[in-house]
C-alpha positions in Angstrom: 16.4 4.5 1.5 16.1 4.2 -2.2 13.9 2.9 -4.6 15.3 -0.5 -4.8 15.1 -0.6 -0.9 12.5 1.1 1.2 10.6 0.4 4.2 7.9 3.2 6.0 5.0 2.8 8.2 2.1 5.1 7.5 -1.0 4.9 10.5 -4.6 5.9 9.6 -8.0 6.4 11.2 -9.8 3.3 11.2 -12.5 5.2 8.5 -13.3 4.1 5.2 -13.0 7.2 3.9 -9.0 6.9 4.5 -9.0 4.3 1.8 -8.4 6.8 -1.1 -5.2 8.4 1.4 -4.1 5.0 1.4 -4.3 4.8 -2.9 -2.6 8.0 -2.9 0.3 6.7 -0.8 0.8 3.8 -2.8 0.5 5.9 -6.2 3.5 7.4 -4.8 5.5 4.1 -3.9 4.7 2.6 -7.0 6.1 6.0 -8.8 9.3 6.0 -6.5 10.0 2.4 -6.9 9.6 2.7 -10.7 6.5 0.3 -11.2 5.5 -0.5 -14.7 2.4 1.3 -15.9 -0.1 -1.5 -16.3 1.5 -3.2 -12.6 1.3 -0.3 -11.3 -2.8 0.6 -12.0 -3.3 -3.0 -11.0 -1.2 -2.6 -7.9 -3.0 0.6 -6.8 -6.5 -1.0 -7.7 -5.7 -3.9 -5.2 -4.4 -1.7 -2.8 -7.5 0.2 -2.7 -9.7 -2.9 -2.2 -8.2 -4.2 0.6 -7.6 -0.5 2.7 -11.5 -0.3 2.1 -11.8 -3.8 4.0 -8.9 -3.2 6.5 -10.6 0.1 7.3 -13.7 -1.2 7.6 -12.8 -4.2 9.7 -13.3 -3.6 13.7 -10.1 -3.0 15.3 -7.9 -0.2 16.8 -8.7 3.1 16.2 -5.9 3.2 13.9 -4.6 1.3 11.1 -1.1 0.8 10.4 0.1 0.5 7.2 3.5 -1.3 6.9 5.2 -0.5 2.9 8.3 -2.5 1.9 9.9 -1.9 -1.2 12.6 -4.7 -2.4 15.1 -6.0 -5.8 11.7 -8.0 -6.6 8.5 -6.4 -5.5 6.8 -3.4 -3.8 4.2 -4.6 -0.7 1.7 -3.2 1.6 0.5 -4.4 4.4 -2.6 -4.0 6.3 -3.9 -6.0 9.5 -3.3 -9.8 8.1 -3.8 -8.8 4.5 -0.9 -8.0 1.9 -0.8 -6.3 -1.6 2.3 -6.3 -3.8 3.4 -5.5 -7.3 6.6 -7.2 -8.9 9.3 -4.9 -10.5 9.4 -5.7 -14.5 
């Protein structure tokens, strides 16, 4: 793992209320992986939005999150939906 290549799985309640946990996590990618500022807010804003609506959507009791970090971009992944910021 480094931050030009990373992949980790991070599995939440199913509760809206997990959406900020979510933000927090991806703060953290973007930070690792060296996002640019402006990307980055962007990045963490979209992130947000779709966790709320992941973790709001009926489903399993859990909802994994599935982060990939490349050369080009930084993604997450929730249910059928996918975030991700490019590296400047």
């Amino acid at each position: 793992m480094s931050p030009k290549e990373f992949t980790f799985k991070l599995t939440v309640p199913r509760d809206p209320r997990m959406a900020a946990l979510v933000t927090e996590v991806a703060g953290h990618a973007v930070s690792y992986a060296g996002i640019e500022a402006a990307a980055g807010a962007d990045f963490l804003t979209r992130v947000s939005a779709a966790a709320a609506v992941a973790l709001k959507a009926p489903g399993l009791p859990a909802l994994q999150v599935i982060v990939t970090g490349d050369a080009s971009s930084v993604t997450f992944a929730f249910d059928a939906a996918s975030v991700a910021a490019s590296r400047s």
